[in-house]
LOKOL-319861 format. One record per residue: residue in three letters; y, x, z of N, C-alpha, C in turn. Coordinates in Angstrom, 1 decimal, decimal comma. Example, Ala and Ser with C-alpha at 12.3 -4.5 7.8 and 13.67 -1.06 7.14 Angstrom:
residues 2
[atom 'ALA' [-5,7 13,2 7,8] [-4,5 12,3 7,8] [-3,3 13,2 7,8]]
[atom 'SER' [-2,2 12,8 7,1] [-1,1 13,7 7,1] [0,0 12,9 7,9]]
//
This chain:
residues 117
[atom 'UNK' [-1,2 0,8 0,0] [0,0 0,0 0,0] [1,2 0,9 0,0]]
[atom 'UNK' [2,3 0,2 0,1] [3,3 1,2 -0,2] [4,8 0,2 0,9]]
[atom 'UNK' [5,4 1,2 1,5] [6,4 0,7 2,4] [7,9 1,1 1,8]]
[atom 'UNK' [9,1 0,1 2,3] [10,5 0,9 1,7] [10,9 0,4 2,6]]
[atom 'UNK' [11,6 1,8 2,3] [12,8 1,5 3,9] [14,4 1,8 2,9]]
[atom 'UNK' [15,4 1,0 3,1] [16,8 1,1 2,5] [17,6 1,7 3,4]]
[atom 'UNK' [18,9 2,1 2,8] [19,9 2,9 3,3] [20,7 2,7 2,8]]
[atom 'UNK' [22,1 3,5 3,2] [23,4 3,2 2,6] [24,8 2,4 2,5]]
[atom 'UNK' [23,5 0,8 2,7] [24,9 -0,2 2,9] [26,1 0,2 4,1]]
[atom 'UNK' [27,2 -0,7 4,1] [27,8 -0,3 4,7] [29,4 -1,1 4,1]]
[atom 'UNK' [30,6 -0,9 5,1] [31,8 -1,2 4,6] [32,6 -0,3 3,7]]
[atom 'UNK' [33,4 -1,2 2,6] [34,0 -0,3 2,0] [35,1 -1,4 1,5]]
[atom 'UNK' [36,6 -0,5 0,8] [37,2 -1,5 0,1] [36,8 -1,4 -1,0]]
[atom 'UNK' [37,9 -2,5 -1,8] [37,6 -2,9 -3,2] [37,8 -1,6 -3,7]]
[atom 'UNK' [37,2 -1,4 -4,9] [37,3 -0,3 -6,2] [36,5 1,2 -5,4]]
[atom 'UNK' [35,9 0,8 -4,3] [35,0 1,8 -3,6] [33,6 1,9 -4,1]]
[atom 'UNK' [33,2 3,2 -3,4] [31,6 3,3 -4,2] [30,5 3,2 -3,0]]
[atom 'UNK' [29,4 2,9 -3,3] [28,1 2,8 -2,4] [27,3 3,5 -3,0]]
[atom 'UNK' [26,0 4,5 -2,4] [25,1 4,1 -3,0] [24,1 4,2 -2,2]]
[atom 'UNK' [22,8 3,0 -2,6] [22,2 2,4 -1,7] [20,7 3,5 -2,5]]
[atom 'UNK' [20,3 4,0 -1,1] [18,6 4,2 -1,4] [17,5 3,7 -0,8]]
[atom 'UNK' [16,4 3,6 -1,8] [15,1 3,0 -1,3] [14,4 3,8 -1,2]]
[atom 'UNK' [13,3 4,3 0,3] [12,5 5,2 0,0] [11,2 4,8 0,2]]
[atom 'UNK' [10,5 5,1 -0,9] [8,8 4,7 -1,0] [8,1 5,7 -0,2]]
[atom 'UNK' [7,2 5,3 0,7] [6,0 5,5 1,2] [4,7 4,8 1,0]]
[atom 'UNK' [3,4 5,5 1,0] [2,4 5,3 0,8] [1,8 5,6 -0,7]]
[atom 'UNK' [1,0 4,5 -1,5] [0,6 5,1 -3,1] [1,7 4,3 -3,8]]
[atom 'UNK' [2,7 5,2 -3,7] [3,6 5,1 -4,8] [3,1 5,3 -6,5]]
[atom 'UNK' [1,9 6,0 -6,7] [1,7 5,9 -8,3] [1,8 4,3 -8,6]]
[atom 'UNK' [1,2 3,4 -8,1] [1,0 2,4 -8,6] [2,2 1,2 -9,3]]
[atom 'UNK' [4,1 2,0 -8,9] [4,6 1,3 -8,9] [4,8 1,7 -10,6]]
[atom 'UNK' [5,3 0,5 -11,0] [5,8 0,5 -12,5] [7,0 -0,3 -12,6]]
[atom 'UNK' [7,6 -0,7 -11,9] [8,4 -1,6 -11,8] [9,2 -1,3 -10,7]]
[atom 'UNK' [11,1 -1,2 -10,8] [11,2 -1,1 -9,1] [12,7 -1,6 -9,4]]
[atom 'UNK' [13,0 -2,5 -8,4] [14,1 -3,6 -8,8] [15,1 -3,9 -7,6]]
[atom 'UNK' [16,7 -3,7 -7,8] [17,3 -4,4 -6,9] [17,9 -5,5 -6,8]]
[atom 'UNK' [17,9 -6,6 -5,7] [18,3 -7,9 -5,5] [19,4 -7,6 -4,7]]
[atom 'UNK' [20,4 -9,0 -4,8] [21,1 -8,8 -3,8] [21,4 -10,3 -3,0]]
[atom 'UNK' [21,5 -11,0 -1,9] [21,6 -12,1 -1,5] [22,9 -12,4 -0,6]]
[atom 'UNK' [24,1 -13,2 -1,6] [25,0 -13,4 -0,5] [25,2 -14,7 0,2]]
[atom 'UNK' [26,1 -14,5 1,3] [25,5 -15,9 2,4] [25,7 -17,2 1,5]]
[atom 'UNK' [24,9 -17,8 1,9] [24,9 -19,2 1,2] [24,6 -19,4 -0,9]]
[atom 'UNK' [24,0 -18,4 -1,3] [24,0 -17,7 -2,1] [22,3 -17,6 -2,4]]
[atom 'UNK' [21,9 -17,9 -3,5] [20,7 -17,8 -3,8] [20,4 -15,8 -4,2]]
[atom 'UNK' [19,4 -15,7 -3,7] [18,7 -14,3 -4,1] [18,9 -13,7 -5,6]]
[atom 'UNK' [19,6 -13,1 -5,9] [19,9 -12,5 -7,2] [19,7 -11,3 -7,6]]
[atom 'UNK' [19,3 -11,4 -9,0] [18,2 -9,9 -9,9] [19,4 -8,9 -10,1]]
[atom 'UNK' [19,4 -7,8 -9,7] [21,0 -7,0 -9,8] [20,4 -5,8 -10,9]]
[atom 'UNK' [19,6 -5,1 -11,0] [18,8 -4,1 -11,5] [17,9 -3,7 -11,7]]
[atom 'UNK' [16,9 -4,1 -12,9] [15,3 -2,9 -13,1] [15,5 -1,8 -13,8]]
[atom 'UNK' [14,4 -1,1 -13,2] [13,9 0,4 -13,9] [12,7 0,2 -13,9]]
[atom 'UNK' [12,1 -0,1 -15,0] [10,8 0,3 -15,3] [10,0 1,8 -15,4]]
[atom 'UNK' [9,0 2,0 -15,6] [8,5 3,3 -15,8] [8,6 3,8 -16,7]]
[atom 'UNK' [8,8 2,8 -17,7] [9,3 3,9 -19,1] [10,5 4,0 -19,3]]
[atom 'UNK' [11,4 3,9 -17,9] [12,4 4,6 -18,0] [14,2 3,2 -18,5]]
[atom 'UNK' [13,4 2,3 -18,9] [14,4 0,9 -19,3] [15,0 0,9 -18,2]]
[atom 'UNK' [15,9 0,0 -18,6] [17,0 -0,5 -17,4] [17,5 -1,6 -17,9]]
[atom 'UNK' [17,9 -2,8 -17,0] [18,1 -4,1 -17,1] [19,5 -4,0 -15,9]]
[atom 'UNK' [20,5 -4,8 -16,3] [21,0 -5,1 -15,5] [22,0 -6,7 -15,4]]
[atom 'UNK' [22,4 -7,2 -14,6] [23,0 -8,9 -14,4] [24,5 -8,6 -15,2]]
[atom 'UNK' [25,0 -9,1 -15,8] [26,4 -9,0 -16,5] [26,9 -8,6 -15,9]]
[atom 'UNK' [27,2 -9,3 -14,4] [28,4 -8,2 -13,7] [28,5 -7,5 -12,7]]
[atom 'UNK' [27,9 -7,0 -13,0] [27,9 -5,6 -12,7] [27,4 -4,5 -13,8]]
[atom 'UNK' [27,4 -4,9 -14,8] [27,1 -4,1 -16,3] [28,5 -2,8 -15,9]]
[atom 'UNK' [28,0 -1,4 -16,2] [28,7 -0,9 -16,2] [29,6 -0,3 -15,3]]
[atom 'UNK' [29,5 -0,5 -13,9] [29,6 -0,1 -12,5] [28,6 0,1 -11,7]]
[atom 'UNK' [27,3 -0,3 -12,2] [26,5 0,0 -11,7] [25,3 0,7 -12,0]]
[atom 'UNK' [24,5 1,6 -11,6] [23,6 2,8 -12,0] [22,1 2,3 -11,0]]
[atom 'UNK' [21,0 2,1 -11,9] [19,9 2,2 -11,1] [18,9 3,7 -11,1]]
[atom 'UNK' [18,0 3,5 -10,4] [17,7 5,6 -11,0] [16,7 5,7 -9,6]]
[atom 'UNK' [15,8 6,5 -10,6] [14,7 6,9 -9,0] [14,1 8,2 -9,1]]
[atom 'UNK' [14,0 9,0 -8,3] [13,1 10,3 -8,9] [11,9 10,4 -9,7]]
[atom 'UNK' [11,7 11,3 -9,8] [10,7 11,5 -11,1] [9,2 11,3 -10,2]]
[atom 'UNK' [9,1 11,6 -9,2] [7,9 11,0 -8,0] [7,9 9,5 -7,6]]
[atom 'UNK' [8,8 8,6 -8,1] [8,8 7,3 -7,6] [8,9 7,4 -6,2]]
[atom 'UNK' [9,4 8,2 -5,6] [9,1 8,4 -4,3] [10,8 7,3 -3,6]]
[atom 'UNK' [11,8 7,7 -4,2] [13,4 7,3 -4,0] [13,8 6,6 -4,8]]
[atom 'UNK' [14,7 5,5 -4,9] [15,2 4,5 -5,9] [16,1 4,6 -5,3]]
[atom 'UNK' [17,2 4,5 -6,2] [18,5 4,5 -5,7] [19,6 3,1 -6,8]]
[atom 'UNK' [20,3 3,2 -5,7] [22,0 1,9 -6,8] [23,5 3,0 -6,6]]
[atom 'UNK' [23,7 3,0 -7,5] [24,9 3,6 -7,7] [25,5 2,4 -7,7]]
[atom 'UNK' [26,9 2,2 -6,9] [27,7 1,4 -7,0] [29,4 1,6 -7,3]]
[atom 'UNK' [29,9 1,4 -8,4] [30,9 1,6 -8,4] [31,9 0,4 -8,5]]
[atom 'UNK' [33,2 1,0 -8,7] [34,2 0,1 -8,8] [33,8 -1,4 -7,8]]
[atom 'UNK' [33,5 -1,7 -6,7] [33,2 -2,8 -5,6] [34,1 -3,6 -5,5]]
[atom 'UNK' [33,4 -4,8 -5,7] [34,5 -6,1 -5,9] [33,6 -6,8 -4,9]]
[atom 'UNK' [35,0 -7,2 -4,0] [34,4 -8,4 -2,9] [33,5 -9,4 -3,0]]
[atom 'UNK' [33,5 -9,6 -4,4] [32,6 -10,4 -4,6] [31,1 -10,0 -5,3]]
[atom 'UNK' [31,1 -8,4 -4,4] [29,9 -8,1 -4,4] [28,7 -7,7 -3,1]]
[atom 'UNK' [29,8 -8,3 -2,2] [29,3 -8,5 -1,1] [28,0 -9,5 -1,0]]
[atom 'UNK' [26,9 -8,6 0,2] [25,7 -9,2 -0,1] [25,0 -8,4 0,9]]
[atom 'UNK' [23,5 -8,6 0,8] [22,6 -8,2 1,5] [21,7 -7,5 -0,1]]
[atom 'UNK' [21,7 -6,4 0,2] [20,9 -5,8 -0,9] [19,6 -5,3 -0,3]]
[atom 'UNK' [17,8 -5,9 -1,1] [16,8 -5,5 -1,2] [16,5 -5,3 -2,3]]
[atom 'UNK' [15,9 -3,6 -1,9] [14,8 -3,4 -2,8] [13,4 -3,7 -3,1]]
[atom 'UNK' [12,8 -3,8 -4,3] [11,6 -4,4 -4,5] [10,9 -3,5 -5,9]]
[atom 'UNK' [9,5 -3,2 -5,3] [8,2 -2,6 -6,4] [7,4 -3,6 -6,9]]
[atom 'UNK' [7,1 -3,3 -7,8] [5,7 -3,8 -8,3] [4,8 -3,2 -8,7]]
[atom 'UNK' [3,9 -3,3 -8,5] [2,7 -2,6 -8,4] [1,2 -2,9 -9,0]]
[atom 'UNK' [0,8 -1,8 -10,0] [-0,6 -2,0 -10,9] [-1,8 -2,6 -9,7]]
[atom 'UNK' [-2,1 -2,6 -8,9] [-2,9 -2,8 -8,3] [-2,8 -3,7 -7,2]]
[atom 'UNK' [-1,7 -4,3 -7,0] [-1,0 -5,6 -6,1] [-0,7 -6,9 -6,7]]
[atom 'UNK' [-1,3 -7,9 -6,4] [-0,8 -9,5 -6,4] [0,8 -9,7 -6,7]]
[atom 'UNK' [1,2 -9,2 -5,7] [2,7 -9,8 -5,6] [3,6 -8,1 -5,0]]
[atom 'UNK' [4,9 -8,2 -5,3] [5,5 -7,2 -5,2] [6,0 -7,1 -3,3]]
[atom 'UNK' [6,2 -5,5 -3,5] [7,0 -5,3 -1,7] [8,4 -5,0 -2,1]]
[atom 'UNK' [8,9 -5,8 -1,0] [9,9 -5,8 -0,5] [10,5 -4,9 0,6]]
[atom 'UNK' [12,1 -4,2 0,3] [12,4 -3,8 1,4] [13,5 -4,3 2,6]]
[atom 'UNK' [13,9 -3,9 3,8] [14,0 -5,2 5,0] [15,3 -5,2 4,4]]
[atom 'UNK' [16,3 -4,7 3,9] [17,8 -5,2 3,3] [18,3 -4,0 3,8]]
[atom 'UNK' [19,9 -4,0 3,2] [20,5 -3,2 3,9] [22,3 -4,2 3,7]]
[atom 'UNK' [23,1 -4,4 4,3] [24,1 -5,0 4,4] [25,2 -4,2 3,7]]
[atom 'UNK' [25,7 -5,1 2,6] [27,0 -4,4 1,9] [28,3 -5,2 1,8]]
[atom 'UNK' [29,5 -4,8 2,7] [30,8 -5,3 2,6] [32,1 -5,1 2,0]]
[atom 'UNK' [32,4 -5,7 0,6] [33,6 -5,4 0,5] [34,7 -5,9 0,6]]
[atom 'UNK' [35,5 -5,0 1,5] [36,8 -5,8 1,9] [37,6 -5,0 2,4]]
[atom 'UNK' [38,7 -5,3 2,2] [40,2 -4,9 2,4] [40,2 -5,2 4,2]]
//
């Protein structure tokens, strides 16, 4: 199985940068997939970033272009580059694997991101 622990969140103002990491433990080979969500209050859970294994990247409109997904070459670290922060990207951000040999994907426990003046 495989565990993540996040990092990073934290306060910042507008036009500030974050960057949030996920670190994989356990059989990390299996992940092929590894994706950030972000959930703000009252706010349904939302797809912010994939990185597949072959290296693709997906990202939600807005944040096209301030935002960077990226993991080491071990799958071991996933990371979110966040730039230019607009209050209205305030959220609770988890990471999430998927994995060749798992049912359903793992989840990591969140990390809290605020921006504001």
């Amino acid at each position: 199985q495989v565990q993540l622990v996040e990092s990073g969140g934290g306060l910042v103002q507008p036009g500030g940068s974050l960057r949030l990491s996920c670190a994989a433990s356990g059989s990390t080979r299996g992940i092929y997939r590894m994706t950030w969500y972000r959930q703000a209050p009252g706010k349904q859970r939302e797809l912010v970033a994939t990185l597949s294994s072959s290296g693709s990247t997906t990202y939600v409109d807005s944040v096209k272009g301030r935002f960077t997904i990226s993991r080491t070459s071990a799958n071991n670290t996933m990371y979110l580059q966040m730039n230019s922060l607009k209050p209205e990207d305030t959220a609770v951000y988890y990471c999430n694997v998927q994995l060749t040999y798992a049912l359903f994907p793992i989840w990591g426990q969140g990390t809290q991101v605020t921006v504001s003046s």
